[in-house]
C-alpha positions in Angstrom: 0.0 0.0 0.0 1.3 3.2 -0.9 2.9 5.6 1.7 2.4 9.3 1.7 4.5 11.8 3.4 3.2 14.7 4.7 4.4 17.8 6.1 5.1 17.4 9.5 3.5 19.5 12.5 6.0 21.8 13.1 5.2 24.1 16.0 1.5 26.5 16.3 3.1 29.3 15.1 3.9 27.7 12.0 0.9 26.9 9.7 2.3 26.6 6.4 6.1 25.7 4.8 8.1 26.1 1.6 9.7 23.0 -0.5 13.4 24.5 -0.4 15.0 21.2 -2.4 14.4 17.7 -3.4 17.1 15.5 -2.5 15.3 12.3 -4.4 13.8 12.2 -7.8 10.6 10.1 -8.5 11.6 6.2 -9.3 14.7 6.5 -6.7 14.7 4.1 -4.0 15.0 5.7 -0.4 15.7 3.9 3.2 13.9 4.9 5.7 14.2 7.9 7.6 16.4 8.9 4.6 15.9 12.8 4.0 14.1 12.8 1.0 13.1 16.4 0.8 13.7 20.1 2.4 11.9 22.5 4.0 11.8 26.2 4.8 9.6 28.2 7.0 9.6 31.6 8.2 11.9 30.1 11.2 14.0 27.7 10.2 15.1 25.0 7.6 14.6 21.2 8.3 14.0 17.9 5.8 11.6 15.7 6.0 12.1 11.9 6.5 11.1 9.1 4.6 8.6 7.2 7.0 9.1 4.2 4.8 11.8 2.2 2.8 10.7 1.9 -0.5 10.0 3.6 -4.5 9.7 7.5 -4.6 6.5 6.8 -6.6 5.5 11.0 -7.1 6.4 13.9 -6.0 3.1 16.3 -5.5 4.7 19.4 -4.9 7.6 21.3 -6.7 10.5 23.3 -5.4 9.5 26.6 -4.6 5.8 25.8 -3.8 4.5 26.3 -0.4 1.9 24.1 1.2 0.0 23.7 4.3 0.9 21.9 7.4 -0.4 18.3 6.7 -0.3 18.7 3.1 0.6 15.7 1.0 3.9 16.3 -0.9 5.0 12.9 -2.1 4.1 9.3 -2.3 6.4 6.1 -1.9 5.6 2.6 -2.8 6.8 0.8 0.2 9.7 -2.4 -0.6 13.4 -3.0 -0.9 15.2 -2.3 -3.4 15.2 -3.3 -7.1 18.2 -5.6 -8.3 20.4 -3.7 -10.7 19.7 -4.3 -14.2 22.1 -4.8 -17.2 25.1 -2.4 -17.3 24.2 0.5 -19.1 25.1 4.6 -19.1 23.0 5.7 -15.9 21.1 8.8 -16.3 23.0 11.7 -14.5 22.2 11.9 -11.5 22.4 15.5 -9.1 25.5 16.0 -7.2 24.2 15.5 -4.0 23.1 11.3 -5.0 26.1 10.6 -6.5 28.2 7.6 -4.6 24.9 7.4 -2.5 26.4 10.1 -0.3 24.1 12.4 1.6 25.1 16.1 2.1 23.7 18.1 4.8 21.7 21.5 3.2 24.8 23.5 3.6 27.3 21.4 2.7 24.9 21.0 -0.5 24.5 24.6 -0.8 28.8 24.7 -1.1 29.2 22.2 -3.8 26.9 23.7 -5.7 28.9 27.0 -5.2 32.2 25.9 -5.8 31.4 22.9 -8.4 32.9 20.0 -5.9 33.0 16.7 -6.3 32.0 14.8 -3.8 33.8 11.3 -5.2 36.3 13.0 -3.3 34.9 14.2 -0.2 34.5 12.3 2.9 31.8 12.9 5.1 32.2 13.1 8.7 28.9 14.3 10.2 26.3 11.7 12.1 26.1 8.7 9.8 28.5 9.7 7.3 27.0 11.8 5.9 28.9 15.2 4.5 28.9 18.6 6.4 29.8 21.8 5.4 33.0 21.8 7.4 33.8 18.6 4.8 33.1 20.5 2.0 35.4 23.3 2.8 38.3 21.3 3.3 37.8 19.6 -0.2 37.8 23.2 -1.3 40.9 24.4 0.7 42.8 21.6 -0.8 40.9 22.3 -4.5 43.6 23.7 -7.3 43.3 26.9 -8.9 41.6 26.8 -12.4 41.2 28.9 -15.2 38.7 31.9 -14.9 35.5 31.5 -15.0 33.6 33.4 -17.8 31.9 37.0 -16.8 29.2 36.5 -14.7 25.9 38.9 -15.2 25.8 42.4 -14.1 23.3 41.3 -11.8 21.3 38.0 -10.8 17.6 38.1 -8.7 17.2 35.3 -6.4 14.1 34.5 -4.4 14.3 35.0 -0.5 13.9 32.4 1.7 11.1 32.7 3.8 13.6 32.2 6.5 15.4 35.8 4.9 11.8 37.5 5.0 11.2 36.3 8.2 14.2 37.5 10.0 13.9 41.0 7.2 9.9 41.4 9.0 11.4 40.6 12.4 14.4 43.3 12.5 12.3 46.1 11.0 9.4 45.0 13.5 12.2 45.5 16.4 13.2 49.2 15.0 9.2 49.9 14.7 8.1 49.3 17.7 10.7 49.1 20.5 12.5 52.3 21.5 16.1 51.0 21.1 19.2 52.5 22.2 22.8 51.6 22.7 25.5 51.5 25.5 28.9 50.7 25.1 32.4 49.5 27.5 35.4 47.9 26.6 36.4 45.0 28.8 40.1 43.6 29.3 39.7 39.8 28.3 43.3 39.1 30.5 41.5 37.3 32.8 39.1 35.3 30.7 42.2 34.1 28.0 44.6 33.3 30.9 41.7 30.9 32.3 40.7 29.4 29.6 44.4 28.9 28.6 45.1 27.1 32.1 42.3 25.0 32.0 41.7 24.1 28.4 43.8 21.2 28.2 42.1 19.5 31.0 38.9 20.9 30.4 38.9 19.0 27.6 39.8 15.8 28.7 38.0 15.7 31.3 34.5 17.0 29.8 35.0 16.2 25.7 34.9 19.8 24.3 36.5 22.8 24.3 36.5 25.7 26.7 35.6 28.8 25.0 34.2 32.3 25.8 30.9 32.0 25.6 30.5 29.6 28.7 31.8 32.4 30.1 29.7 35.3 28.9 26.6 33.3 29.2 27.8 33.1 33.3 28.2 36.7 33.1 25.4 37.9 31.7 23.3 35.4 33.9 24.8 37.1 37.2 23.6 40.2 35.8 20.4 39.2 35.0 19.8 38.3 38.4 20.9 41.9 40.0 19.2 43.8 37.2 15.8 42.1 36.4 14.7 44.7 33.7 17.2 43.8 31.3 15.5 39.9 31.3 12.1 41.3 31.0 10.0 42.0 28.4 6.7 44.4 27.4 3.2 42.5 26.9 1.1 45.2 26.3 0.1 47.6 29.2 2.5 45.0 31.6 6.0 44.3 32.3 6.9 41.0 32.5 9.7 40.2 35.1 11.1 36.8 33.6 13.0 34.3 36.9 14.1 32.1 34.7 17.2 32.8 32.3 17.0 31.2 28.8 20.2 32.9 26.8 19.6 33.0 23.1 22.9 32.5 21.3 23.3 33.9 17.9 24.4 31.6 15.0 25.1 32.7 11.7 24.3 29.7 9.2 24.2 29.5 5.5 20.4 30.5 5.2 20.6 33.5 7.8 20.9 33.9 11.2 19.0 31.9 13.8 18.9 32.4 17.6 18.8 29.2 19.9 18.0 28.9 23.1 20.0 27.6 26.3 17.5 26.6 28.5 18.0 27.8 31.8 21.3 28.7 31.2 22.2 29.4 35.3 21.5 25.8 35.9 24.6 24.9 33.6 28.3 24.3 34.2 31.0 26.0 32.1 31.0 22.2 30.8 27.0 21.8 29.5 27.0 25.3 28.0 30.2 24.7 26.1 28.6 21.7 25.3 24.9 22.6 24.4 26.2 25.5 22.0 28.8 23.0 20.1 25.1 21.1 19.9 23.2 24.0 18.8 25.9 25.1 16.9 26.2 22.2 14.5 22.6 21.3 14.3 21.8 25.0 13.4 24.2 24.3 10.3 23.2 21.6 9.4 19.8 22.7 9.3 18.6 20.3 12.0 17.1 22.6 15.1 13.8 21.7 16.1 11.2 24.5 16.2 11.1 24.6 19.7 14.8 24.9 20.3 14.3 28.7 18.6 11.8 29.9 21.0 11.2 31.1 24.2 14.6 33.0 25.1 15.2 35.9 27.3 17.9 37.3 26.1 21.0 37.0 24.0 24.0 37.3 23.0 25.5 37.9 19.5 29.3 37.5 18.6 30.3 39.5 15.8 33.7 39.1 16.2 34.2 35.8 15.2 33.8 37.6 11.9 36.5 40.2 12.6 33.8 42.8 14.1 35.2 45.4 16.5 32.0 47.8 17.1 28.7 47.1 16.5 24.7 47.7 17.7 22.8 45.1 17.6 19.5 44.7 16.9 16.9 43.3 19.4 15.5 39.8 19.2 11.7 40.5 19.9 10.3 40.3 22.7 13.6 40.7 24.3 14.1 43.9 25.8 17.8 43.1 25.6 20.9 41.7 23.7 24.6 41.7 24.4 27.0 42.4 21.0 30.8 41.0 21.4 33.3 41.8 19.2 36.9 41.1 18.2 39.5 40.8 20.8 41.9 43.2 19.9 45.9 44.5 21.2 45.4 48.2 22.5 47.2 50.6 24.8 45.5 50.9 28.1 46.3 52.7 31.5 46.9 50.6 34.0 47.6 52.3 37.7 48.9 55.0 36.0 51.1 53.0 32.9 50.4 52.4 29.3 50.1 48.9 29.1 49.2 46.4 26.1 46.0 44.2 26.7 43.6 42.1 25.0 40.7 44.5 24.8 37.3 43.8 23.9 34.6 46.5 23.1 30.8 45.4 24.4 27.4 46.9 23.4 24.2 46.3 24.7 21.4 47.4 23.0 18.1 47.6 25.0 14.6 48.8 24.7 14.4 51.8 26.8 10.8 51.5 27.2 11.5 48.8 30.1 15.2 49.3 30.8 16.5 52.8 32.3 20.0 54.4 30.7 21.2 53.5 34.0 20.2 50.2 35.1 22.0 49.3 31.0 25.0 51.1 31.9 24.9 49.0 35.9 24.2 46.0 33.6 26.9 46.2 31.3 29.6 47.6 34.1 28.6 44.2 36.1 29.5 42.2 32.8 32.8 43.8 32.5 33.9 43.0 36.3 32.7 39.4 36.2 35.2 39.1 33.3 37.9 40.8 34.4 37.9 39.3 37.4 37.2 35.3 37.0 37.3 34.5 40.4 34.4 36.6 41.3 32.6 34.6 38.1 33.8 31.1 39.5 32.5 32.0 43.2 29.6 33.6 42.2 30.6 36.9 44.2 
């Protein structure tokens, strides 16, 4: 009896999705749970999952089209596979089937890009399969060929709806919320000469490595507590005073960026947040966050200098009132007890909605930060 796949439930707020890609063409054989197709809503990207081994029997719905929640999209006869036939010139097949190797969306997204081939490429993500941090090493290691010919002037490309969503969302935040930015510079001495005694056997005894967002996330959590505005948020004629501390972490990935959530975040070790963000962090990249893990957060924290960013305001993540930019850690000249000193400086900007938060319970806030870094022991001891 023939299977049909669906599209999934995938949260209230969402009631319809886009078909982004199909990974399987109609009369390919798929195992089961074998992405077969992806999707894109105004949140995030997923795939959807065969339910059944079998025949790809039709596809209902093409690239591009957007259908309801529950809405048939393709049909698979169930079985195992058919026995190859006679040798003969196989019709060619897209890049992403070839060697039955199966590429996560932006690992896709780069051989496309950069015209890779993935004979070549070995895939080590969950079950083989090939990330985007495979792909990039196949292109590292790629030779130099001749120029390509001119491209056009110019090239239109559909947005995602994931693009429009987070385009609606930003200009929403600058609409409605009175937003305003504060800035300090913190001295990251502290913070890199921790982490730099600790790393080693940090990671051998936990399994990952010790950045500097475990120890943000403890920072900003500290000053949550003492400055309850700056977790809080406006619902209409009331301000609502959040006691719990879920710190959205913002991750840029190859269809925008997208803001998960570390559940309460001041129940966590330096160990399970450096842990959950490596999680969230891959997953996110791979296009694999559940809807759930996007929602819900109190505040965040965005670090734009992984990218080489030294100054920045960043824009709020409704209905946060709040959200903490970092930057790039850079050598400056300081004073230090009357000397000029060089130190790895960091600037820091909070942007808040001054609606709920006062100019100086941001400024308190942010000063707070900048001492629970600069001095780790106070972080550690919660002091």
């Amino acid at each position: 009896m023939t299977e049909t796949v669906k599209i999934p439930n995938l949260g209230e707020s969402i009631t319809e999705a886009t078909i982004g890609k199909w990974f399987k063409r109609e009369g390919d054989y798929v195992a089961l749970d074998e992405p077969i197709a992806e999707l894109e809503t105004d949140k995030v990207a997923m795939e959807v999952s065969a339910p059944v081994a079998g025949t790809l029997k039709s596809i209902l719905v093409r690239e591009g089209d957007t259908v309801e929640i529950g809405a048939a999209i393709a049909e698979i006869e169930p079985g195992e596979a058919k026995p190859a036939a006679m040798p003969q010139a196989p019709a060619k097949a897209p890049e992403k089937e070839k060697n039955e190797k199966i590429l996560t969306p932006s690992a896709r997204k780069l051989v496309k890009e950069h015209d890779v081939d993935i004979s070549e490429v070995t895939g080590t993500s969950k079950g083989g399969r090939i990330g985007k941090e495979d792909v990039l090493k196949a292109i590292s290691g790629k030779p130099v060929s001749a120029p390509a010919p001119a491209k056009l002037r110019e090239e239109r490309v559909r947005m995602t709806r994931m693009r429009l969503r987070i385009a609606e969302r930003l200009k929403e935040a600058q609409n409605t919320a009175a937003i305003l930015t504060t800035f300090n510079e913190v001295d990251m001495s502290a913070v890199i000469n921790a982490r730099s005694r600790n790393k080693e056997l940090f990671f051998k005894k936990h399994g990952v490595k010790l950045g500097f967002m475990s120890f943000f996330t403890k920072a900003c959590v500290h000053a949550l507590k003492e400055i309850p505005a700056v977790n809080g948020e406006i619902d209409g004629a009331e301000i609502v005073y959040k006691n719990h501390y879920d710190i959205g972490v913002a991750i840029s990935t190859p269809g925008g960026l997208v803001v998960p959530v570390l559940r309460d975040a001041d129940l966590m070790s330096f160990a399970e947040i450096e842990k959950k963000i490596f999680d969230l962090g891959t997953r996110a990249r791979d296009g694999k966050l559940a809807l759930e893990e996007l929602q819900g957060g109190t505040f965040t924290i965005s670090n734009g200098g992984v990218f080489g960013s030294l100054l920045s305001t960043p824009i709020l993540n409704p209905p946060q009132s709040a959200i903490l930019g970092m930057h790039k850690i850079e050598q400056r000249p300081v004073a230090v007890d009357g000397e000029v000193v060089i130190r790895p400086m960091m600037y820091l900007a909070l942007s808040y909605d001054h609606r709920i938060i006062d100019g100086r319970e941001a400024v308190i806030f942010l000063v707070r930060v900048k001492e629970l870094l600069e001095d780790t022991d106070k972080l550690l001891l919660d002091l």
